[in-house]
PALO-277748 format. One record per residue (C-alpha): residue number from 1; residue in three letters; x, y, z. Coordinates in nm, 3 decimals. Layout:
+-----+------+---------+---------+---------+
|  nr | rest |       X |       Y |       Z |
+-----+------+---------+---------+---------+
| NUM |  Ala |       X |       Y |       Z |
...
+-----+------+---------+---------+---------+
% end
This chain:
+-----+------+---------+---------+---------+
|  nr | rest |       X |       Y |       Z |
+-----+------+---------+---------+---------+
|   1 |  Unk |   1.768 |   5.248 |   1.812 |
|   2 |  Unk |   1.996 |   4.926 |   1.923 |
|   3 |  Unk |   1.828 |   4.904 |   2.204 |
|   4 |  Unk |   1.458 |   4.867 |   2.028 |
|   5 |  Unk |   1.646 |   4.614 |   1.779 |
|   6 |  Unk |   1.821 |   4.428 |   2.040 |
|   7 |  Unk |   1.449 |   4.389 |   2.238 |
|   8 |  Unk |   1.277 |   4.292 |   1.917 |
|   9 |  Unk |   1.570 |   4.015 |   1.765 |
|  10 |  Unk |   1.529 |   3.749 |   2.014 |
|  11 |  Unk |   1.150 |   3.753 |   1.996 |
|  12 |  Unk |   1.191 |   3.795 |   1.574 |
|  13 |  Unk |   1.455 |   3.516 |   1.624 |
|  14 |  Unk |   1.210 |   3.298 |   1.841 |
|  15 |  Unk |   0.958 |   3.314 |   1.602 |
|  16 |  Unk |   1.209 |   3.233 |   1.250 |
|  17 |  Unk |   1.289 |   2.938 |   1.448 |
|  18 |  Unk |   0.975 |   2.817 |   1.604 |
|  19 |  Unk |   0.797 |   2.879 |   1.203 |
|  20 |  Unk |   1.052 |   2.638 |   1.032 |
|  21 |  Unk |   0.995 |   2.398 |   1.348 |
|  22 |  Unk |   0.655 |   2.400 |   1.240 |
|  23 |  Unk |   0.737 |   2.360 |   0.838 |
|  24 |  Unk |   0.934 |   2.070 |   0.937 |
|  25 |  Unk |   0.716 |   1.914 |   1.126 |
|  26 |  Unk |   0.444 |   1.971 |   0.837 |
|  27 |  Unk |   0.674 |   1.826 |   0.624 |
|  28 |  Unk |   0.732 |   1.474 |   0.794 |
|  29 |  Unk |   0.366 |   1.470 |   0.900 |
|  30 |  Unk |   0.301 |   1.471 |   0.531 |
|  31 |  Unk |   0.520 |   1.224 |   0.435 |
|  32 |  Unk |   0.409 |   0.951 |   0.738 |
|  33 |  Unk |   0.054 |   1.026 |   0.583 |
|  34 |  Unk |   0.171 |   0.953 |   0.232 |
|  35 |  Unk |   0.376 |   0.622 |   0.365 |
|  36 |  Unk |   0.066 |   0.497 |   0.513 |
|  37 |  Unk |  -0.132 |   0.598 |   0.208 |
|  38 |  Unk |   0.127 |   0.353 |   0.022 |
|  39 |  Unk |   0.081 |   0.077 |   0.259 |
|  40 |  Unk |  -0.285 |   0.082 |   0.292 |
|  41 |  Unk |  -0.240 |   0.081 |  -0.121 |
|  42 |  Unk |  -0.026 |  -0.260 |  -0.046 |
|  43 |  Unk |  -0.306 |  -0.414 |   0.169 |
|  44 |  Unk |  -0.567 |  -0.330 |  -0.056 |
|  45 |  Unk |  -0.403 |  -0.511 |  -0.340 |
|  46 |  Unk |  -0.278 |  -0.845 |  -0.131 |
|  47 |  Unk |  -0.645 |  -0.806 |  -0.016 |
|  48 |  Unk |  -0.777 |  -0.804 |  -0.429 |
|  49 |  Unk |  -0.535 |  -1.063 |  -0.487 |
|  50 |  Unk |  -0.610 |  -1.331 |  -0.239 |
|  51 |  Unk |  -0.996 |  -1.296 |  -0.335 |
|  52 |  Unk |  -0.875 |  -1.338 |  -0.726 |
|  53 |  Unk |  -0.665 |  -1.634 |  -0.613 |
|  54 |  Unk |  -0.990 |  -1.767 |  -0.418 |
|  55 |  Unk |  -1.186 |  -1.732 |  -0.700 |
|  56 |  Unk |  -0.993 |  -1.920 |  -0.914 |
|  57 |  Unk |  -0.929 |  -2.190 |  -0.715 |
|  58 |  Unk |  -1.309 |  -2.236 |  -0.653 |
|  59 |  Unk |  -1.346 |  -2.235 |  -1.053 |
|  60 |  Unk |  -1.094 |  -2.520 |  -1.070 |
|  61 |  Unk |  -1.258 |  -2.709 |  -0.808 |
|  62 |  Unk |  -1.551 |  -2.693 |  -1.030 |
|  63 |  Unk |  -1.453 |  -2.854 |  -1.304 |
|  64 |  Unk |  -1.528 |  -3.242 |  -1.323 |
|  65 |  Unk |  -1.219 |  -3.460 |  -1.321 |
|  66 |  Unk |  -1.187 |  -3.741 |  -1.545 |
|  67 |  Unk |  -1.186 |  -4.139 |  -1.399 |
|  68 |  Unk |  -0.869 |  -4.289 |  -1.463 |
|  69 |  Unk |  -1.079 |  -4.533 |  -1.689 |
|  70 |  Unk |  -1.235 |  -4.269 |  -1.863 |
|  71 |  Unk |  -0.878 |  -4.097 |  -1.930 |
|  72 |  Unk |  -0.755 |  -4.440 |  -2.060 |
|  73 |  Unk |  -1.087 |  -4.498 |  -2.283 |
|  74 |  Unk |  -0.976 |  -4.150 |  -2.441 |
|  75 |  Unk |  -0.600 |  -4.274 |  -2.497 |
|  76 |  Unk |  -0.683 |  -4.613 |  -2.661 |
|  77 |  Unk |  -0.972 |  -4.421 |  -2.896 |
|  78 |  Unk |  -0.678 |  -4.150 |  -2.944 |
|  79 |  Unk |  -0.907 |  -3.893 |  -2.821 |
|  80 |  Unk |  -0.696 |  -3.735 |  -2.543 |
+-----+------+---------+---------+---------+
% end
C-alpha cells in the first residue's frame, strides 16, 4: 500500500503545484488586464478632455472683440 502511495504522491504533488501555478498566473493575468482597462479609461478621458478644451477655445475665438475705441465709447457713456 506505501508503495502505490509513494508512486502516486509525486505525480498528485506535481499536479497541486503545477494547478496553483496556473491560479496564479490567472490571477496576475487578470489584474494586467484590469490595469490596462484603467489606463485605456485614462486616455479616453485626456482624449474627451482635450476635444472639450478645443471646443471651447474655438467658441471664444468666436466671439467679436471690442475696439479699444469702442471699449472707451462704453466707459465715457458708463455703459461698460
Amino acid at each position: 500500500m506505501q508503495a502505490i502511495l509513494a508512486l502516486l504522491a509525486r505525480p498528485l504533488i506535481e499536479a497541486a503545484v503545477s494547478a496553483f501555478g496556473q491560479v496564479l498566473l490567472d490571477l496576475f493575468q487578470s489584474w494586467r488586464d484590469h490595469e490596462d482597462a484603467v489606463a485605456l479609461g485614462r486616455a479616453d478621458a485626456v482624449q474627451e478632455a482635450a476635444v472639450a478644451t478645443q471646443a471651447a477655445a474655438d467658441r471664444m475665438a468666436n466671439v467679436p472683440l471690442l475696439s479699444e475705441e469702442e471699449i472707451m465709447k462704453l466707459l465715457r457713456e458708463g455703459k461698460a
